[in-house]
C-alpha positions as CSV (number, residue, x, y, z in Angstrom):
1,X,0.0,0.0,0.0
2,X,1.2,3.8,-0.9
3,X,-0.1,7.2,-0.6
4,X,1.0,9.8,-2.7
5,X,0.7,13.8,-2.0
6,X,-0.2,15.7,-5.7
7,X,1.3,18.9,-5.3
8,X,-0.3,20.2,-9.0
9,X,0.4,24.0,-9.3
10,X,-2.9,25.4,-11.5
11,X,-5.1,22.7,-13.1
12,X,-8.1,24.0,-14.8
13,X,-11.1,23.6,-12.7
14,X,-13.6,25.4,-11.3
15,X,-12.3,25.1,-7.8
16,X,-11.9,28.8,-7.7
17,X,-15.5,29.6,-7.8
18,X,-16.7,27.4,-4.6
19,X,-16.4,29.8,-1.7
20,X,-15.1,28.1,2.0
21,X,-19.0,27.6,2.6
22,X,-18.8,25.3,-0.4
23,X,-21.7,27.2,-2.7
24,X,-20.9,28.0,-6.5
25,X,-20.5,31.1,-8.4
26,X,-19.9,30.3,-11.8
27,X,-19.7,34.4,-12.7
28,X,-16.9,35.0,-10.7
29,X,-13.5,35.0,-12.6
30,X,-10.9,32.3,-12.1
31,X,-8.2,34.6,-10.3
32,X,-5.2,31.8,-11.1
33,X,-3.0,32.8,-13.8
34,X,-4.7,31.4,-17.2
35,X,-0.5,31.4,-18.3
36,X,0.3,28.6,-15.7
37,X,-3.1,26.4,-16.0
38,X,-2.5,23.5,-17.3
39,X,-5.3,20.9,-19.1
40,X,-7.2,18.6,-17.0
41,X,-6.0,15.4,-19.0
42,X,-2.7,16.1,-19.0
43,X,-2.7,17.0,-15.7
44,X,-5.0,13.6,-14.9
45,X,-2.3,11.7,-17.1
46,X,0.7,12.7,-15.1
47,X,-0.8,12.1,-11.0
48,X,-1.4,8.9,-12.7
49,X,2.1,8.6,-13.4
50,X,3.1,9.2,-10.1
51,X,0.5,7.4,-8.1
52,X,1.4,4.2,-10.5
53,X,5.5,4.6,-9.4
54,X,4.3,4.7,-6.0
55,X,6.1,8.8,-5.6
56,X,5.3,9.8,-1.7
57,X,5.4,13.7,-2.7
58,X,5.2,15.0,-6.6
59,X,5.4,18.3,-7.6
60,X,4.6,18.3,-11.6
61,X,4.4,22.5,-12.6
62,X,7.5,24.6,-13.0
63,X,6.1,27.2,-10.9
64,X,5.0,24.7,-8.4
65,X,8.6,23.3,-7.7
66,X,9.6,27.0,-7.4
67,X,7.3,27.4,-4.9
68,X,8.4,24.3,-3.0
69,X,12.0,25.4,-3.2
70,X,11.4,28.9,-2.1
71,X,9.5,27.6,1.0
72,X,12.4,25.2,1.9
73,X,15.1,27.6,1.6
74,X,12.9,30.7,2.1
75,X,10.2,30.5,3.8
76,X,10.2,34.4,5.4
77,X,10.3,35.7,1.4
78,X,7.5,32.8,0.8
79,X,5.5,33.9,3.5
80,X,6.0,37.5,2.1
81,X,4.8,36.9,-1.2
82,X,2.0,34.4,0.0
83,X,0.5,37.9,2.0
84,X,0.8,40.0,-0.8
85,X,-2.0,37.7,-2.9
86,X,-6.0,38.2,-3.3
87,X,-7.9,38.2,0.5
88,X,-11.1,37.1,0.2
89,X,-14.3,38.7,0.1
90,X,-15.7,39.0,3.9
């Protein structure tokens, strides 16, 4: 038995329209980077990947392994960029 942890950077979905009460708003824009979004198969294709070589962690997006370095070597200048993002609407 394994488990592997999908680190996946953006993956088009419409996971950035469900609020943290869990309701819908499909007219609200997707605020993620349309640049770094990559296609639900290929994204599908490549956990598979992983899961199937039995990978504990996998990163698969360029900026997500950026993001896990900076954190590891970083993380005050990670923390700092993660604060300067969208806040949600209270």
């Amino acid at each position: 038995m394994s488990c592997t942890t999908m680190h996946p950077g953006f993956v088009v979905s419409e996971i950035a329209r469900i609020d943290n009460d869990g309701v819908w708003h499909p007219e609200e824009p997707d605020p993620r980077p349309s640049n770094l979004m990559w296609p639900t198969d290929k994204a599908a294709k490549v956990m598979v990947k992983a899961v199937l070589k039995r990978k504990r962690n996998y990163v698969f997006t360029g900026h997500g392994k950026l993001a896990v370095w900076l954190q590891r070597w970083f993380p005050g200048l990670m923390r700092s960029i993660i604060s300067k993002g969208p806040k949600p609407d209270l």
